[in-house]
C-alpha positions, 0 to 999 in steps of 0.5 A, spaced: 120 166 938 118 167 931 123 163 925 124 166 919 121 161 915 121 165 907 129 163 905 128 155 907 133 151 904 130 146 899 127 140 902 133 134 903 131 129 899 132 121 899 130 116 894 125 110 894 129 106 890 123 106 885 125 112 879 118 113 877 115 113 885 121 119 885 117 123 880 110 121 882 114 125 889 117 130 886 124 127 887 122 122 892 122 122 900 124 129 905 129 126 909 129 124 916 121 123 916 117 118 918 113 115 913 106 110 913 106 105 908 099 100 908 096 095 904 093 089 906 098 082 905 102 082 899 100 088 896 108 089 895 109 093 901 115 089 904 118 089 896 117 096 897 121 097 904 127 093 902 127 097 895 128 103 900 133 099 903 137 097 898 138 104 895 141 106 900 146 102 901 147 104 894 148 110 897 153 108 902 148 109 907 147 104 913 140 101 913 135 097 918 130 093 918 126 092 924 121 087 923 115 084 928 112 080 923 116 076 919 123 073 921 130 074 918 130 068 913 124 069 910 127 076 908 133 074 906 128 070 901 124 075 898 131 079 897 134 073 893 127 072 889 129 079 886 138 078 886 139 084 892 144 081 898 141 084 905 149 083 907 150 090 908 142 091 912 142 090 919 136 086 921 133 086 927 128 081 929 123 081 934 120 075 933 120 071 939 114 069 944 116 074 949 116 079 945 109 077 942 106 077 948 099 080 948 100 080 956 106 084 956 103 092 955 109 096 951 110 103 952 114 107 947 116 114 951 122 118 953 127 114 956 128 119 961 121 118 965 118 111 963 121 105 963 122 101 957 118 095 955 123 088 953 120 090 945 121 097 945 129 097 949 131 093 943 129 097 937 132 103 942 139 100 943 139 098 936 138 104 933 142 107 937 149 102 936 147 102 929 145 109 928 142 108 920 139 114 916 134 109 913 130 105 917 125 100 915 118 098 922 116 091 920 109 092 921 104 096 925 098 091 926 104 087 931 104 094 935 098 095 935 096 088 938 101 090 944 098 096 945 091 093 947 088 101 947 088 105 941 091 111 946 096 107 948 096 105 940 097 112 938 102 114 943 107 109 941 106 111 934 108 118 936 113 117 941 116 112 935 115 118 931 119 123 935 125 117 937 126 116 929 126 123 927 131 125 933 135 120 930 136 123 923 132 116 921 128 117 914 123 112 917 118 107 913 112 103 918 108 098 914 101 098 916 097 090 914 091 094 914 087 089 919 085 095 923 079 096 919 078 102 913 076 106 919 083 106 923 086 113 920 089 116 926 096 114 923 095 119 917 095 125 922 102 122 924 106 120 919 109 126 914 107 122 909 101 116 907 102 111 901 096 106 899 098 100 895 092 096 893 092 089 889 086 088 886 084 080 883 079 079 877 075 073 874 081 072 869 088 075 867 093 076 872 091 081 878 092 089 878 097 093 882 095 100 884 098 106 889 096 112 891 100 118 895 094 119 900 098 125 904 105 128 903 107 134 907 110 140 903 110 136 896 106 137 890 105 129 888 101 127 883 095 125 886 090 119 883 092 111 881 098 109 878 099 102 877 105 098 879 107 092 878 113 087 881 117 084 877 125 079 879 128 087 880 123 090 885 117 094 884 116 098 878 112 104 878 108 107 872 105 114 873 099 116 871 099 120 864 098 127 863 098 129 857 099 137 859 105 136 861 108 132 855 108 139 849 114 138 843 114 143 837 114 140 831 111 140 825 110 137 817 106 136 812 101 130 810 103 124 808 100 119 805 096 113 805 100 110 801 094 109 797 092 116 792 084 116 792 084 114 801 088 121 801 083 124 795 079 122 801 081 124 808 083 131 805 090 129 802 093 125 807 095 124 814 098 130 818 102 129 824 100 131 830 093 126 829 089 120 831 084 116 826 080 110 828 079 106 823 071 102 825 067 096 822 065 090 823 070 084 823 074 083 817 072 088 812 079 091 812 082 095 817 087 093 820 090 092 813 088 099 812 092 100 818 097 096 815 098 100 808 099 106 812 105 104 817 109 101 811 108 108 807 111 111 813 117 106 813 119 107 807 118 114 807 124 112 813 120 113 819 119 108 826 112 105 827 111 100 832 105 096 831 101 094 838 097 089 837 091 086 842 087 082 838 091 077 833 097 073 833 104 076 831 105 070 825 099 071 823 099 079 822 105 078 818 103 073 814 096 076 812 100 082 810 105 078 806 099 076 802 096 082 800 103 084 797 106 087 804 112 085 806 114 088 813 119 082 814 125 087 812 123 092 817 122 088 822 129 085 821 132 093 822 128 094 828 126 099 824 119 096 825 116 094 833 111 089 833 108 087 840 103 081 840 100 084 847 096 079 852 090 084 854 089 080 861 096 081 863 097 089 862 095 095 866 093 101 862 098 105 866 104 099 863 101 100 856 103 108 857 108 107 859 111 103 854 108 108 849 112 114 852 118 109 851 116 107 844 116 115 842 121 118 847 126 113 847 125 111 840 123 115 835 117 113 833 113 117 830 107 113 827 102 108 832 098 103 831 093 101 837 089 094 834 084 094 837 081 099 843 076 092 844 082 088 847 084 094 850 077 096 853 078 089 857 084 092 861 080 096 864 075 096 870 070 100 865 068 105 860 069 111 863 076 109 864 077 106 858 075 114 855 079 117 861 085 114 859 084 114 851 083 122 851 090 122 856 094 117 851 091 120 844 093 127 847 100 125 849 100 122 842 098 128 838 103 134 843 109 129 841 107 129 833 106 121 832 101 119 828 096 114 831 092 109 828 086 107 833 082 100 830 075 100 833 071 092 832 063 094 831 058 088 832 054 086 827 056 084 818 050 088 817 045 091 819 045 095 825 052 095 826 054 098 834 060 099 838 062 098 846 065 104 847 065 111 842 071 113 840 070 118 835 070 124 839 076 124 841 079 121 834 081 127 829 080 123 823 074 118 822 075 111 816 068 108 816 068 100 813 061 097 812 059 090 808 054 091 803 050 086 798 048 087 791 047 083 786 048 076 791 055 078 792 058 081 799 062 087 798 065 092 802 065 099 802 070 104 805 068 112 808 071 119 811 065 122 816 070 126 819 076 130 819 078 136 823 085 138 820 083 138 812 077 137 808 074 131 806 070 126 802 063 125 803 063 120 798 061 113 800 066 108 796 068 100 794 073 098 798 077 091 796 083 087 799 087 082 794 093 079 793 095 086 789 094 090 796 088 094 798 083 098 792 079 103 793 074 104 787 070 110 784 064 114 788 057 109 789 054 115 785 048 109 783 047 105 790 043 108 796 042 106 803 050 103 802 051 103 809 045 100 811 048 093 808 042 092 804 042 098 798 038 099 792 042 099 785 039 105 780 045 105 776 050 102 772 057 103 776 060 096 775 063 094 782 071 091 783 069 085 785 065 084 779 069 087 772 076 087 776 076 094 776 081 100 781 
């Protein structure tokens, strides 16, 4: 008999416990599956579980967890380590030397027709008695060693399978991945397959990652996204994609606060924009960028300033002596400063900490300094480039104006990069060093700007306790930016006559 299957009813579904893994799910786990959860030993598979656990108690559900591996006290542990109580979940222990008897050859079929091992009469019994919608199987790589044969191995998946989703269980089994990269004969089984992977770096914290590998009838979002786990559980963030992220807005330039930048760029900063602002150590851009938020907070915006390289104190000090006091703004919060160890934070965390700033917020101006601090966060340059484009994308669809600071190698000279960013960066502010006349100067240039027409000019650029100066055109100097110039002319420099 064929089904008319046109008009089904919408999927039931059952939270993870985790709201950024529902995202990534499309709402979350159909109910009544069975599902595969792998990773190799503290990837953060049983925090995960017990999450899922604790959801539905939440949810008024009954809850079990069947574990082979670890014993009871050593969950009850890992759930108080987060402040969850298992009270409400039933815990079904098969740890005992019978159970675990690799002799023993289990079998897990219809109970009409085989009979039951000891092992397997009891994970029957209990879900029979305690009849749960959630079920949590603790772990598959004990299972497979009672099996003794991958056949054996994978009928008693499938029977587990068919046993759970008789039962209206909605089911995770958590995989150790001992069985090798090669064992993949579950993921034909399971309606669904999550990968979680820990990865361990020469230095800083290690890095957590998950991938929905399969999910039957869901449009998930596929790829990476990283994880962390924190005192709470796990938390998820989903991987950025700028084309879902679209807001009307609109505005026109705003200043630098400084007339001749302006006079630069094309007439000011436009919203919707990112600008990088690249040059050696020292010549003034993170100064630039910080004349630039404090003309967006006394115009009344939220800025919120991420900072990589140098320490908060010293930020705020640094600006104090050049005449910019960002103390009062910080007080109403109107200012958020984040000194960010790079060593500790995922790129997907940093996304998500931008989406917060500028969604829940209400910030509109943003400063990433610098993208060299950032670029150690990530496993390399292409995905450096990769995540970049996401997060100025998102950045520009929401409005936001962004300041991205990019350190160069070199004073002067040959002056390099690590990463090019300028591609993707609407606006470009050049800093160079330069020498004339025994002195070291600096210089400031636009080389580029999408939304406006600018400035071919090469100018002197000064910082001072009076703030930031821009100078005249260097109409007398050639070869500026190549740090050693020739003087033709006349044109008295700041740093010499005191000048603006």
């Amino acid at each position: 008999m064929t089904r008319d299957i046109s008009h089904a009813a919408p999927r039931p579904v059952v939270s993870t416990g985790v709201a950024d893994l529902d995202h990534i799910l499309s709402g979350g786990l159909t109910a009544k599956r069975v599902y595969l959860v792998e990773g190799a030993p503290g990837s953060g598979k049983t925090t995960l579980a017990l999450q899922f656990l604790i959801e539905g108690v939440k949810a008024g559900e009954r809850c079990l967890y069947i574990t082979l591996s670890e014993t009871a006290a050593e969950l009850a542990e890992v759930a108080h380590s987060h402040g969850w109580s298992l009270s409400q979940v039933e815990l079904f222990e098969l740890v005992s030397e019978q159970g675990l008897d690799p002799d023993q050859a289990q079998s897990i079929l219809d109970p009409s027709e085989v009979e039951l091992g000891e092992t397997t009469q009891g994970v029957i019994d209990c879900v029979t008695r305690i009849k749960p919608s959630r079920v949590v199987f603790d772990s598959l790589s004990e299972l497979r060693l009672l099996a003794q044969n991958p056949l054996r191995y994978r009928r008693q998946i499938l029977a587990l399978k068919h046993f759970f989703s008789n039962h209206d269980c909605t089911a995770l089994l958590l995989d150790d991945s001992t069985a090798g990269p090669d064992e993949r004969q579950l993921y034909s089984l399971a309606h669904g397959v999550i990968t979680l992977e820990q990865q361990v770096g020469d230095y800083g914290t290690e890095r957590r990652r998950l991938r929905v590998v399969k999910m039957r009838g869901v449009r998930y979002r596929g790829g990476f996204h990283d994880f962390l786990i924190e005192t709470g559980g796990v938390s998820v963030f989903p991987r950025l994609v700028a084309a879902e992220h679209h807001r009307p807005f609109g505005g026109a330039f705003v200043t630098t606060g400084l007339a001749k930048l302006d006079q630069m760029i094309g007439g000011g900063l436009a919203p919707g924009t990112n600008t990088l602002l690249i040059g050696p150590s020292g010549v003034g851009k993170t100064s630039t960028a910080m004349c630039c938020g404090l003309a967006a907070l006394k115009r009344g915006e939220k800025a919120c300033y991420y900072l990589f390289d140098e320490g908060r104190a010293t930020l705020i000090a640094r600006a104090t002596s050049l005449g910019m006091d960002l103390q009062p703004y910080l007080s109403t919060g109107q200012l958020q400063l984040f000194q960010i160890d790079p060593a500790d934070v995922s790129p997907g965390q940093f996304a998500s900490w931008v989406r917060r700033a500028v969604e829940t917020e209400g910030v509109t101006f943003l400063v990433i300094d610098s993208l060299n601090a950032f670029l150690q966060a990530m496993p390399g340059e292409k995905f450096l480039l990769l995540q970049m484009h996401e997060l100025l994308s998102y950045l520009n669809q929401q409005g936001v104006i962004t300041l991205v600071v990019l350190g160069q190698h070199g004073l002067v000279g040959n002056v390099t990069s690590e990463v090019d960013l300028s591609y993707l960066s609407d606006s470009i502010l050049l800093f160079r060093y330069f020498e004339a006349h025994g002195t070291l100067f600096k210089a400031i240039s636009a080389p580029k700007s999408r939304v406006s027409p600018h400035e071919n000019t090469i100018r002197e650029f000064a910082l001072g306790p009076q703030g930031l100066k821009i100078g005249d055109p260097l109409v007398d100097f050639v070869g500026v930016m190549s740090g050693i110039p020739s003087y033709l002319g006349e044109t008295p420099l700041m740093a010499t006559d005191g000048g603006s």
